[in-house]
Structures are given as C-alpha cells and as structure tokens.
C-alpha positions as CSV (number, residue, x, y, z in Angstrom):
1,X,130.3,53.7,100.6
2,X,133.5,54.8,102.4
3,X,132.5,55.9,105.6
4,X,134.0,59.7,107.3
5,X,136.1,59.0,110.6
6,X,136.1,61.9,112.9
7,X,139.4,63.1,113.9
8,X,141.2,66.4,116.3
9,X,140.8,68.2,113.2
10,X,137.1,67.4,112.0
11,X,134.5,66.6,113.8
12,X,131.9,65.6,110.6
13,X,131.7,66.5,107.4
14,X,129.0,67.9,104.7
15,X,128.9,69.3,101.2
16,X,131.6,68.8,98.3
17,X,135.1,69.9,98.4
18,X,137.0,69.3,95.2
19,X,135.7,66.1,93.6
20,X,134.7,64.5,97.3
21,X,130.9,64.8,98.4
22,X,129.9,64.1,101.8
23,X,126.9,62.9,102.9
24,X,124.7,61.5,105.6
25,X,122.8,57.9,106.2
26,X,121.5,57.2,109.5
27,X,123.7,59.5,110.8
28,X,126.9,58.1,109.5
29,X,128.5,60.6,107.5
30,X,130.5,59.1,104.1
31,X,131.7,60.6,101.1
32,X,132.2,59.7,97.3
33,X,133.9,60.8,94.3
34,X,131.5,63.9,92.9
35,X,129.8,63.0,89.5
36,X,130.6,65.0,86.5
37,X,128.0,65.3,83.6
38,X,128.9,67.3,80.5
39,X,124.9,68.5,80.3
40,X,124.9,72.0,80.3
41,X,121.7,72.7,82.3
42,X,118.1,73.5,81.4
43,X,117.6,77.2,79.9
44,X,115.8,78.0,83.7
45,X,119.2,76.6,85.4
46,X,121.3,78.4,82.9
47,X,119.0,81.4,83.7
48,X,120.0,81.0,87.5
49,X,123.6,80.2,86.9
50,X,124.3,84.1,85.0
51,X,121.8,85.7,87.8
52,X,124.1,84.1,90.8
53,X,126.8,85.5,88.6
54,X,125.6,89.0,88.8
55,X,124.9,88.6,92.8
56,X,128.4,87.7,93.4
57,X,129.7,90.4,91.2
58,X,127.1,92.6,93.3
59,X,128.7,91.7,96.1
60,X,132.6,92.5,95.1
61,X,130.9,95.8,94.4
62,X,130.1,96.7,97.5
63,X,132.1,98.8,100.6
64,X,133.8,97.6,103.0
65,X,131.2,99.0,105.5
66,X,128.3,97.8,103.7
67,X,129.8,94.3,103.5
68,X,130.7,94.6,107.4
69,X,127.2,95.3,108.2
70,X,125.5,92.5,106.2
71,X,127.3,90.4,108.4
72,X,126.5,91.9,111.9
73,X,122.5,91.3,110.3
74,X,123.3,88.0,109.3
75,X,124.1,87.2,113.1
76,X,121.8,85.0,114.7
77,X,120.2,83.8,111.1
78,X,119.5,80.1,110.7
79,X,121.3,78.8,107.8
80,X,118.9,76.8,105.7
81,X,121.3,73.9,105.1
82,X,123.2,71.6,107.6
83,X,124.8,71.8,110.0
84,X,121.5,73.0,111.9
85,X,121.8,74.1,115.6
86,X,124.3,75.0,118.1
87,X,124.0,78.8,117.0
88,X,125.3,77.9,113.3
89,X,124.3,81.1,111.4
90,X,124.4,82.0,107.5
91,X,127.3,84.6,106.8
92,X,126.5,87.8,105.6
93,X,127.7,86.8,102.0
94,X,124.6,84.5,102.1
95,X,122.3,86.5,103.6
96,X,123.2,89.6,100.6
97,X,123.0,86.9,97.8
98,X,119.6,85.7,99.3
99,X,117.8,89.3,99.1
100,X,119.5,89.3,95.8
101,X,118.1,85.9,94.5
102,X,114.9,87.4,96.2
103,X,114.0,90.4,95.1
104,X,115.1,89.2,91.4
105,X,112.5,86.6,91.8
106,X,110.0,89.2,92.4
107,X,111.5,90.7,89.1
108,X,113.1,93.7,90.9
109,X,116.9,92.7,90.6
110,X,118.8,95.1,92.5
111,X,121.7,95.8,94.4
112,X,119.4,95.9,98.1
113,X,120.7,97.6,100.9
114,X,121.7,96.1,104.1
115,X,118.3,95.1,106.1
116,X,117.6,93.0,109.5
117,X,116.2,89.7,109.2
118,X,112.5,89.5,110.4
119,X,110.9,86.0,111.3
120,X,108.5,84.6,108.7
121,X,105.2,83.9,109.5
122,X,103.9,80.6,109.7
123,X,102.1,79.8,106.3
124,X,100.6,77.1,104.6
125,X,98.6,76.3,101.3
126,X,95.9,74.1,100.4
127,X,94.8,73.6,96.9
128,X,91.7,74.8,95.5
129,X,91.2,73.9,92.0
130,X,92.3,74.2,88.4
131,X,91.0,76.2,85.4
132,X,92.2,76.2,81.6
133,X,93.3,80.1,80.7
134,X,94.4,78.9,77.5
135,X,95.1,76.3,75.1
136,X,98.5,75.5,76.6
137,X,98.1,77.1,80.1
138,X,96.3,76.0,83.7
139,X,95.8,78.4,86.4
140,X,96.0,76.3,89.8
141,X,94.5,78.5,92.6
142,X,95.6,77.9,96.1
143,X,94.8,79.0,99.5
144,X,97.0,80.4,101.9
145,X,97.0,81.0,105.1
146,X,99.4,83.5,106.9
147,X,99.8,82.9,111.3
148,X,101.2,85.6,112.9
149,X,101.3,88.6,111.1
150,X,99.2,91.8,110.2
151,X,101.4,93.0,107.0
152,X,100.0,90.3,104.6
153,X,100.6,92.3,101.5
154,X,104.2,92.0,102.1
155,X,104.6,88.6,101.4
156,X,104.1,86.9,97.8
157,X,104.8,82.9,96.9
158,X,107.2,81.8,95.0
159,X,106.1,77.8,93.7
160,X,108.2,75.1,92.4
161,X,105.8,73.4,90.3
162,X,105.3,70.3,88.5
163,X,102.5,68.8,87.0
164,X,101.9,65.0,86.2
165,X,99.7,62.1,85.1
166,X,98.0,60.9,88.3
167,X,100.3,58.9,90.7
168,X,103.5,60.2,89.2
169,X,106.0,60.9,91.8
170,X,107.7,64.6,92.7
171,X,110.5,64.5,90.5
172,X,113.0,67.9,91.5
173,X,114.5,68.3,88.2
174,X,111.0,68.6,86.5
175,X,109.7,71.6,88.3
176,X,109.5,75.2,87.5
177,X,109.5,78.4,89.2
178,X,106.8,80.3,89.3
179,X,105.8,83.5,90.8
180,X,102.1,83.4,92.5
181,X,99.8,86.5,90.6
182,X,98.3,87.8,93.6
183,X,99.0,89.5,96.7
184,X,97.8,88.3,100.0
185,X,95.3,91.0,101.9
186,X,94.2,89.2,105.1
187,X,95.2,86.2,107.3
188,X,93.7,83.8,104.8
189,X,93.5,85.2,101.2
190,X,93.8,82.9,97.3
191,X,96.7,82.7,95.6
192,X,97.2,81.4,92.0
193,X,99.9,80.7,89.7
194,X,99.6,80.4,85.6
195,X,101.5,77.2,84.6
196,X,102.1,75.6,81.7
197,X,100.4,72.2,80.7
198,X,101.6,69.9,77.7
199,X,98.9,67.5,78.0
200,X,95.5,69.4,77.6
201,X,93.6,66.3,77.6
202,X,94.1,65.7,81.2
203,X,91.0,66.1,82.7
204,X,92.7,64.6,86.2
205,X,96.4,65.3,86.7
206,X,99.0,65.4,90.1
207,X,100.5,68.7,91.3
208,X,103.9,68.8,93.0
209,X,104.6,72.1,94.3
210,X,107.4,73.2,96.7
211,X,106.7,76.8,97.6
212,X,107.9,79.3,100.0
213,X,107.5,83.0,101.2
214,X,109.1,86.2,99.3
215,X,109.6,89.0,101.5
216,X,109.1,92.0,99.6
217,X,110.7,94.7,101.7
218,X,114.2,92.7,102.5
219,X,113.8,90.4,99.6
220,X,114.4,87.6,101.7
221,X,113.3,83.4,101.2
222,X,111.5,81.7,103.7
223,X,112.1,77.7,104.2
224,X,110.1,76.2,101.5
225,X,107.0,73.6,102.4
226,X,105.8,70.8,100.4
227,X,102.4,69.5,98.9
228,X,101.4,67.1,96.2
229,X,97.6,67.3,95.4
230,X,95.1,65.4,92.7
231,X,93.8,68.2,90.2
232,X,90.8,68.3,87.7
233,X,89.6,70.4,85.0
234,X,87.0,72.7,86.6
C-alpha cells in the first residue's frame, strides 16, 4: 500500500485520476493502480450509464446564463462525497446532473430549470412487515417519519434494496433501485415498495435497504440512510 506524501502542491488526495486511486485508512491517504474488469455492467448499471449520458448531453445543451446560474445555486451546497467541510461545495454541473438523476428517478426525465437548494428534512424508516402480491413479488411496507417540515407530499423514497436468507450480509452490488408507491401525507405516514423475490419459500428472510429522499419540485437527492431488518411472510 504506497502511501500519498503531501507536498507545496497537494495537500491530500481522493478519487481516481488516470489508472491511480486514492484512498483513505486511518487517515493516511495511499493510492493504487485502478482495477480494470472487462464486465460490462448489470442491465440496471447499463441503464444508469446511457441516462448519465443524456444528463451530460443535457447539460452541453444549456446557455451560458442558465449554466451560470446553476452554479451561483450550487453555492453553499454540501457535496456528498469527500473532501467534507471547510465550505467545500458541489459545482453547479453536479448539482444540474443531480435534479436530472432525480427527477428521472421519479420517472419524469427532463431538462429542469435552475432551482435553489432547500434543506431536507430529517427522516427515518422503520420496517413494518412483508406481504406476497404475487408469485414472484413481496411488498415490504415501511414507516417513515419526516422532522421538520409541513410539505410531506413533496417528498417520495427512493430504496436500494436487497433481500437475503437470514444473516446474509449487505452486499452493494446486489441491490436494486426501487421507487416507494406511496406519497407521504403527514409527519409520519407508510411507505412501501414492490420487490422482487426469487426464493418464495422464505417464510423469514433479511432486508438491506439504503434509501434516501426525492425532492419532487427541484428533483434533488437527499444523503441516503441505512437499515438491515429480519422479514417474515405475513
């Protein structure tokens, strides 16, 4: 593990640049030659991979004015990735591809017009239970609960969901996106989401879910949260 030496020029390092990754261990930065894999992705990454396309090409599209004011509103934004702090903001780039990544999630892909960035509330979910809706597919209710805010309807979930045999471990390259059904209408409302199951004769099986907030006016993405939860058959 070569380690990164700050110099005048660079105080730490994170990310990939070319074929060199940097990364962080006790907070010791090194780096590493970047892996290469000829897999092509799944048909969900692939999916991702031609939308991103179209949100960049989206972007090119757009005015010099427009483009100028995306980044006065993406000012004072926290980026969601490191380096954290000392007033490090997303650019406005990031902020237009995140409303575009956002609002195509809530399958409404569209070029969206420049819009402030509001605070998220604070939200949270606890799981309810599961139900069979078919032969193949589970619907896992949820419920959420939304601090400091009036506008609940506004807001839908957006899951990252896996589902397991009983003690097997969150695995990121297993889970799915998935787009809760309902819309929130008070401070603590249910939410579900209709997920696939291979294995109907689990009567007892582990969710891993990683889910955040959808903003449906700007079309912007909260931080996500985490939960892992035993399931049953109800």
């Amino acid at each position: 593990m070569p380690r990164f030496y700050p110099d005048t020029l660079f105080s730490d390092c994170w990310s990939s640049i070319g074929d060199v990754t940097f990364y962080h261990r006790n907070g010791i930065c090194y780096f590493r030659s970047k892996a290469y894999s000829e897999f092509a992705g799944t048909a969900e990454q692939l999916e991702q991979k031609t939308l991103h396309q179209r949100a960049i090409k989206a972007w090119r599209g757009l005015t010099s004015k427009d483009q100028k004011k995306w980044r006065r509103y993406a000012e004072g934004v926290a980026a969601h990735r490191p380096p954290y702090g000392d007033g490090n903001s997303i650019s406005g780039y990031n902020l237009f591809v995140s409303a575009y990544h956002g609002f195509a999630q809530l399958g409404n892909e569209h070029v969206p017009v420049p819009k402030k960035f509001e605070p998220f509330p604070i939200f949270s979910l606890d799981f309810i239970s599961a139900e069979m809706v078919s032969l193949f597919d589970v619907q896992l209710r949820f419920k959420l609960t939304l601090c400091g805010t009036s506008k609940y309807n506004r807001y839908r979930v957006l899951g990252k969901i896996q589902i397991e045999e009983p003690g097997v471990g969150c695995h990121p390259g297993k889970m799915r996106n998935f787009l809760s059904e309902s819309v929130p209408d008070d401070a603590s409302a249910e939410v579900s989401f209709v997920v696939p199951m291979n294995r109907n004769d689990l009567q007892m099986f582990q969710i891993h879910i990683r889910y955040l907030l959808l903003d449906t006016v700007t079309g912007y993405r909260s931080l996500y949260h985490s939960l892992s939860a035993l399931g049953n058959i109800g």
